[in-house]
C-alpha positions as CSV (number, residue, x, y, z in Angstrom):
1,X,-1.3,-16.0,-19.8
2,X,2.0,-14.8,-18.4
3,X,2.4,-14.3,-14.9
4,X,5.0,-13.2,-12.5
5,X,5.8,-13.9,-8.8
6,X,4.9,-11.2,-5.9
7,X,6.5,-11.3,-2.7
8,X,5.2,-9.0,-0.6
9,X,7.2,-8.5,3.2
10,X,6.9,-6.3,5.9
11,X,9.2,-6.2,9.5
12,X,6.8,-8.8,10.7
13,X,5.9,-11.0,8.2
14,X,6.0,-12.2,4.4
15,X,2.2,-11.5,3.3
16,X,2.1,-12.6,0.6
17,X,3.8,-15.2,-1.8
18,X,2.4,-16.2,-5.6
19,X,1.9,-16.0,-9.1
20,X,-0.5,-12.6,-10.5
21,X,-1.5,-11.2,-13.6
22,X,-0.7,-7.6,-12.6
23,X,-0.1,-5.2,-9.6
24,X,-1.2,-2.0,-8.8
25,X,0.2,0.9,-6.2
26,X,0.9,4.6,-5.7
27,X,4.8,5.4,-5.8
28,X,6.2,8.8,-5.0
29,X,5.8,9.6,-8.5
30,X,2.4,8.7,-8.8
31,X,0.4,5.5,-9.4
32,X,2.0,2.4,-11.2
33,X,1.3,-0.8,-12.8
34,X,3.4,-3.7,-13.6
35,X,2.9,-6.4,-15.9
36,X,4.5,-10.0,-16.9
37,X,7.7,-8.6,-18.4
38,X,8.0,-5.3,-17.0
39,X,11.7,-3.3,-17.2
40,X,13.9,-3.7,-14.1
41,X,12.3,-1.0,-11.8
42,X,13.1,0.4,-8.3
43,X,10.7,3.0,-6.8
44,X,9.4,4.2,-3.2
45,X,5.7,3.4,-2.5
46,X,3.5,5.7,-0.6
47,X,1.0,5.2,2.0
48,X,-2.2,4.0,0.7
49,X,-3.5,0.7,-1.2
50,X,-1.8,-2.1,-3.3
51,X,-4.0,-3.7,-5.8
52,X,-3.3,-7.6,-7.1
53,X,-5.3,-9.3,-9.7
54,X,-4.8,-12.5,-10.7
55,X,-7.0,-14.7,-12.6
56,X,-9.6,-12.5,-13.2
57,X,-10.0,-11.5,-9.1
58,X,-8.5,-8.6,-7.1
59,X,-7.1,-8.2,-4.0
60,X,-6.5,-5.1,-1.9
61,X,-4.0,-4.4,0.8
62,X,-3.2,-1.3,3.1
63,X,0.4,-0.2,3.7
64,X,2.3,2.3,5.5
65,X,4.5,2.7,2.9
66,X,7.7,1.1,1.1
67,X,9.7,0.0,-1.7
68,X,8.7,-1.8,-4.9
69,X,11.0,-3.6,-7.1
70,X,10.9,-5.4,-9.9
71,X,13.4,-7.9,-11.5
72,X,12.9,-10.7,-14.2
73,X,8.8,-11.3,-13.7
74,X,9.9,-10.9,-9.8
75,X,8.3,-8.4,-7.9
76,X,9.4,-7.5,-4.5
77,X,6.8,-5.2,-1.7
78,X,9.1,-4.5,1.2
79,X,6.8,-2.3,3.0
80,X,6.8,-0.7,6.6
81,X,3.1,-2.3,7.2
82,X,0.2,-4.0,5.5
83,X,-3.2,-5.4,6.3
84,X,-5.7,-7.3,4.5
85,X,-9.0,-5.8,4.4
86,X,-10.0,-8.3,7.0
87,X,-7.1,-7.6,9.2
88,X,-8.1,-3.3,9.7
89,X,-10.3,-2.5,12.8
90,X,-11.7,0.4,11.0
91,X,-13.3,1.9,13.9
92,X,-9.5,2.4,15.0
93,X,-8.6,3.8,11.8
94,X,-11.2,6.3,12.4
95,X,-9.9,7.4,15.4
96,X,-6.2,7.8,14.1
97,X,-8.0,9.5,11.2
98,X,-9.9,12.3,13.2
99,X,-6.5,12.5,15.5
100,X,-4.4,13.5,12.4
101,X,-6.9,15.8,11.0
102,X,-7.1,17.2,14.2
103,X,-3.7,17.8,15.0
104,X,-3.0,18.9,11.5
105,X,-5.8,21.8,11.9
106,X,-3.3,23.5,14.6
107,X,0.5,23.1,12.4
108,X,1.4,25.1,9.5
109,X,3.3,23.4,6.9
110,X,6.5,24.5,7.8
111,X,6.5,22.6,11.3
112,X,8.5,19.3,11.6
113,X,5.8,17.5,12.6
114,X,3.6,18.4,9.9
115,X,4.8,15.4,7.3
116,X,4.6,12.9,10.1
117,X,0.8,14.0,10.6
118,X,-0.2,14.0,6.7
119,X,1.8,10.3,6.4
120,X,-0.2,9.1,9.4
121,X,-3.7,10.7,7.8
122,X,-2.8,8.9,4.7
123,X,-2.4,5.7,6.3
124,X,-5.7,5.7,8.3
125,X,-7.8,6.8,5.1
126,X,-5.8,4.3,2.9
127,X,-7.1,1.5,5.8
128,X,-10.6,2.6,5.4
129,X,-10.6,2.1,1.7
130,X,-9.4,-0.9,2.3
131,X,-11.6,-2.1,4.7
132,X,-14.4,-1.0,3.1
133,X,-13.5,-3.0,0.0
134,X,-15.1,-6.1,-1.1
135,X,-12.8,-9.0,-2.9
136,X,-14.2,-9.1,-6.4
């Protein structure tokens, strides 16, 4: 079966660096797949989870955001952060989860702050999906 590489980097690291099947995330857009062969692509990538499968397993990651791009069976995560399921203390990402709910509850959507709050939400509830996944 045809593969292609994924290089996944974020300010403090490269994360990850092999071979997959197929990858899975949510752009601005909406969610996205890419395959062995794929067009030349460029795109933003939301807050939430990234999805890798290769050789019949799956691997999930959290991340704060980015950019995805894709060039000859090379795909390329730069993203602001990601974790591994067994890198999220959960029990944080509660916490920054009830603090931008909570803080949300007082802003009306027009407020400059209000984006920075939903982004931050999305991250903490993107890390407890994560976390609370199990590698297949």
């Amino acid at each position: 079966m045809a593969k292609m590489h994924l290089e996944i980097v974020t300010p403090e690291r490269v994360m990850f660096s092999e071979d997959v099947d197929m990858i899975e995330a949510q752009g601005t857009l909406g969610e996205f797949g890419i395959l062995p062969g794929h067009v030349t692509f460029l795109t933003t990538i939301e807050p939430g989870e990234v999805r890798i499968f290769n050789d019949g397993q799956a691997r999930f990651l959290s991340t704060g955001g980015g950019f995805a791009e894709v060039v000859n069976d090379k795909v390329t995560l730069l993203l602001s952060s990601g974790e591994s399921p067994e890198e999220i203390d959960v029990a944080r990402a509660y916490r920054a989860k009830e603090r931008a709910e909570e803080a949300l509850r007082d802003l009306g959507f027009e407020d400059r702050d209000y984006r920075l709050l939903e982004l931050a939400l999305f991250r903490a509830i993107a890390r407890i999906g994560v976390a609370s996944r199990k590698r297949l």
